[in-house]
C-alpha positions as CSV (number, residue, x, y, z in Angstrom):
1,X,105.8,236.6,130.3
2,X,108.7,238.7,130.4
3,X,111.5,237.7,127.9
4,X,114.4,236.0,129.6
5,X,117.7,237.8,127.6
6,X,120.1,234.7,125.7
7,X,123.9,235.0,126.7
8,X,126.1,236.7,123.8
9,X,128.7,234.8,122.2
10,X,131.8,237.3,120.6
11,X,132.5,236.0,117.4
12,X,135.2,238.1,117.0
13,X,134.0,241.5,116.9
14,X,130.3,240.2,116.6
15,X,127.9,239.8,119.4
16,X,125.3,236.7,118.4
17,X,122.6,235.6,120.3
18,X,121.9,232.1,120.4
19,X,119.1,230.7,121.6
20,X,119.1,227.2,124.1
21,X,116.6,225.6,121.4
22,X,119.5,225.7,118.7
23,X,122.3,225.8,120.8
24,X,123.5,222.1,120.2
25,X,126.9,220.8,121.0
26,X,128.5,220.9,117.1
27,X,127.3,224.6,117.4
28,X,128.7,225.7,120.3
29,X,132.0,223.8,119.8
30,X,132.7,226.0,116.6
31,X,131.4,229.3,118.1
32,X,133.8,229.0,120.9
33,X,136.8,228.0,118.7
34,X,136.0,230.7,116.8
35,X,135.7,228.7,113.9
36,X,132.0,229.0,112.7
37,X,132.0,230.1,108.9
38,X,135.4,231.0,109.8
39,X,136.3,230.5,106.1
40,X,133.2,232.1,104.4
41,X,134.4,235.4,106.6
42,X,137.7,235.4,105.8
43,X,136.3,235.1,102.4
44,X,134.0,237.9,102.7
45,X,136.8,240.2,104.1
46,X,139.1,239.9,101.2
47,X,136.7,240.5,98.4
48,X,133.8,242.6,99.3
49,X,134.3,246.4,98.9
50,X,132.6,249.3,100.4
51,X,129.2,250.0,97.5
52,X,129.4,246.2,96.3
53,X,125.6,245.0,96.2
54,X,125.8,241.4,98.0
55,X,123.1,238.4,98.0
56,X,123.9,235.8,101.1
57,X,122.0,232.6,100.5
58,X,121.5,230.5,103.8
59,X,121.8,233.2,106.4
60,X,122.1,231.3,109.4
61,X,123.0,232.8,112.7
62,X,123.7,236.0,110.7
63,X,127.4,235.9,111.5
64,X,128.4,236.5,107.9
65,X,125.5,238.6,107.2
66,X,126.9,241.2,110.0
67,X,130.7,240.6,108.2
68,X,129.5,241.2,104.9
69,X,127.6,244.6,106.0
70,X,130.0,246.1,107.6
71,X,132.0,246.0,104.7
72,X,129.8,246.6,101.7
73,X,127.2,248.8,103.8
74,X,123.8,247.0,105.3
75,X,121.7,249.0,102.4
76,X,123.4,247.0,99.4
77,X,123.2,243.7,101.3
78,X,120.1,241.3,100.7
79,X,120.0,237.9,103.2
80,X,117.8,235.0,102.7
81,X,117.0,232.2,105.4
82,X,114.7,229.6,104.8
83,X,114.5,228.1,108.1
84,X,111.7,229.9,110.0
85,X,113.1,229.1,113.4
86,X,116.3,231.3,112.3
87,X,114.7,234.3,110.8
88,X,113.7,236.3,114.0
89,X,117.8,235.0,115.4
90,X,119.2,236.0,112.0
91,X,117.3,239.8,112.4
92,X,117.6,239.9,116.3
93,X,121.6,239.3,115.7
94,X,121.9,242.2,112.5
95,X,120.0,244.7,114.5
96,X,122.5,243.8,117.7
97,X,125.5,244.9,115.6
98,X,124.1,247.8,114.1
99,X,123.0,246.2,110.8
100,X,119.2,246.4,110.7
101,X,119.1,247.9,107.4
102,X,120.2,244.7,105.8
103,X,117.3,243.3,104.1
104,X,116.1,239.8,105.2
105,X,113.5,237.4,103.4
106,X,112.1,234.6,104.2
107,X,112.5,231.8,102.1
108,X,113.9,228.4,100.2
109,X,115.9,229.3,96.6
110,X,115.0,227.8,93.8
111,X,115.9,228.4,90.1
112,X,112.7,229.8,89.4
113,X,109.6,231.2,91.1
114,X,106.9,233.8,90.7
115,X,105.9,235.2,94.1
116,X,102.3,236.2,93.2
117,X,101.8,232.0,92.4
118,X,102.7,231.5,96.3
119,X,104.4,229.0,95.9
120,X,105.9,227.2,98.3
121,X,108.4,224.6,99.6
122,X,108.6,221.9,102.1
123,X,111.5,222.6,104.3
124,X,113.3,220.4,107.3
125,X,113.5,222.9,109.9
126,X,115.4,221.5,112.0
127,X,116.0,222.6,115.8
128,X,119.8,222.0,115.4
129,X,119.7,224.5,112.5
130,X,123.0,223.4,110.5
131,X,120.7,220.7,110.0
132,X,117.9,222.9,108.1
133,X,117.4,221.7,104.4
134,X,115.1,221.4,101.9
135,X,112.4,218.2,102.5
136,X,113.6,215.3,99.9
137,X,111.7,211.9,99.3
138,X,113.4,210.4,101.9
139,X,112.9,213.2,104.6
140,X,111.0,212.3,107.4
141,X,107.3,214.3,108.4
142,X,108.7,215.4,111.7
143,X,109.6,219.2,111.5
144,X,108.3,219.7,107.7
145,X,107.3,222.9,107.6
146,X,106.1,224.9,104.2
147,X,108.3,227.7,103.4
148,X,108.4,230.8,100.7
149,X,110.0,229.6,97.4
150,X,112.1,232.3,96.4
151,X,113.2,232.4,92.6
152,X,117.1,233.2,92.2
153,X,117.1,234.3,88.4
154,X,114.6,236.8,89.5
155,X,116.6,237.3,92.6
156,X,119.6,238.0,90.4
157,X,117.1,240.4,88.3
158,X,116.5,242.7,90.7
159,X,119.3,242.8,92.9
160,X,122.4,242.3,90.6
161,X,124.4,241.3,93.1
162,X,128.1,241.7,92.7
163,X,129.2,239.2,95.4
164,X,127.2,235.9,96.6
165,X,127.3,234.3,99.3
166,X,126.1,230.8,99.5
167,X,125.7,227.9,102.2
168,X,122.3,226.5,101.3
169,X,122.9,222.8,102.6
170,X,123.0,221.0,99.6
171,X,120.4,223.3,97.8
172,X,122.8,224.4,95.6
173,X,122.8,221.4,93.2
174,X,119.7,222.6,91.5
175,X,121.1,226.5,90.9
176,X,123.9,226.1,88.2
177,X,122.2,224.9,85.4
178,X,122.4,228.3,83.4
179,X,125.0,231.3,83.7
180,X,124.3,233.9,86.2
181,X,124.0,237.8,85.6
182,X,127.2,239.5,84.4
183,X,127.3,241.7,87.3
184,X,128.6,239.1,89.3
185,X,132.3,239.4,90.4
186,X,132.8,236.8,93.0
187,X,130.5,233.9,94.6
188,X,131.5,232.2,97.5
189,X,129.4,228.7,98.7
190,X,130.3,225.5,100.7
191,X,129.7,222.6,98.7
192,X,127.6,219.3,100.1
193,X,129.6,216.7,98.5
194,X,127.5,214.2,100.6
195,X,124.8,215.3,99.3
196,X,124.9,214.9,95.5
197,X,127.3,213.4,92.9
198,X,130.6,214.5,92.1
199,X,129.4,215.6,88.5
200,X,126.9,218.2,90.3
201,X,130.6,219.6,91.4
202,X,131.6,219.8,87.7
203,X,128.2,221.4,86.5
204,X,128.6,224.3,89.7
205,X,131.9,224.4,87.9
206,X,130.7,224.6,84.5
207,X,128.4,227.6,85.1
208,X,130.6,229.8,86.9
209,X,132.8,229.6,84.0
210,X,130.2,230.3,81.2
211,X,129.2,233.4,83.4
212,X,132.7,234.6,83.1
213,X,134.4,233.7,86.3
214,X,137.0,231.3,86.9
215,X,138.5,229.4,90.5
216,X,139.3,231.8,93.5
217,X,142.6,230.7,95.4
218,X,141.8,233.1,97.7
219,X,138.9,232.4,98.7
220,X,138.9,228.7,98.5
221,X,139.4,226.6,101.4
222,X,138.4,222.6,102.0
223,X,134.7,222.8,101.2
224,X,134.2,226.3,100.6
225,X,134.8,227.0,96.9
226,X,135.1,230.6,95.8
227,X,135.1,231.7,92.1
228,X,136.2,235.6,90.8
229,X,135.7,237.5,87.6
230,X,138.2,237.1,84.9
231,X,138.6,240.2,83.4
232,X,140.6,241.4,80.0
233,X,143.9,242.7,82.0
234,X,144.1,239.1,83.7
């Protein structure tokens, strides 16, 4: 059967396709207010440089992924998605505006993983996708899907990102526990207060600050918290 084309949203200056299976109400409100990851974006734009090597955690739509390659070049850009429902939308939506070269995989973060022990993860995918999340105790069997685990000190290894990028729906509570590579300028990732304690907050905070960066003014905003490199001259 012949593939029925999706309307475009303009997101901005980006063209995203979005599909009637995931185009619930929530979504759709914030695409058309033209807030959707309006703050990660905005983020984006004011810290990543043409050359920087960027890792996006929790891809998405691949709004941000599009922002962050036009800026930094597609080649140094590295975007993981661990809902499989979104990873054909996420690569469909790069190529659309002219960022195929950006380098997608499949897959949930962890702190650590070896890729040749396939391991794996169970993984909510959810049709509303801002619902997508790691499975928990409590998570129901519907829509349980097994996923890639992907490692993110080994992640960090290879790729030695200079800016990440993280919304990772709550994921995130399990990735501070030690500092991250020195290469590391800025990070950038929405917090999930609902979704652990407070002192998860503090141990996020902890991290950053033992990896040598410190809180980001200007690139904080309500949940999104943003961190920068403290350098000698500051």
């Amino acid at each position: 059967m012949k593939r029925v084309p999706m309307p475009l949203i303009a997101l901005n200056d980006v063209s995203l396709e979005v599909p009637d299976s995931i185009a619930k109400p929530g979504l759709l409100k914030g695409l058309s207010a033209g807030t959707y990851e309006e703050d990660e974006a905005n983020a984006a734009r004011a810290r990543i440089k043409p050359g920087m090597r960027v890792l996006e955690l929790g891809a998405g739509l691949g709004y941000v992924s599009t922002v962050c390659a036009r800026l930094a070049g597609a080649e140094n850009v590295i975007s993981v998605e661990a809902n499989p429902i979104m990873v054909p939308i996420l690569k469909a939506n790069l190529a659309r505006n002219g960022q195929g070269a950006v380098e997608v995989l499949h897959g949930a973060i962890v702190p650590d993983a070896d890729p040749s022990d396939g391991e794996g993860m169970l993984f909510h995918a959810s049709p509303a996708f801002l619902g997508g999340r790691l499975a928990t105790e409590d998570s129901a069997p519907t829509n349980l899907v097994d996923v890639p685990a992907i490692g993110l000190r080994a992640l960090l290894r290879k790729h030695r990102p200079n800016v990440v990028m993280m919304d990772v729906e709550g994921a995130e509570a399990h990735l501070f526990d030690e500092p991250w590579n020195s290469q590391l300028r800025f990070l950038v990732l929405e917090l999930h207060p609902d979704r652990y304690a407070v002192r998860t907050i503090k141990t996020i905070v902890d991290c950053m600050s033992a990896t040598g960066l410190t809180y980001d003014p200007a690139t904080s905003r309500g949940r999104v918290l943003g961190f920068r490199k403290v350098w000698d001259r500051d």
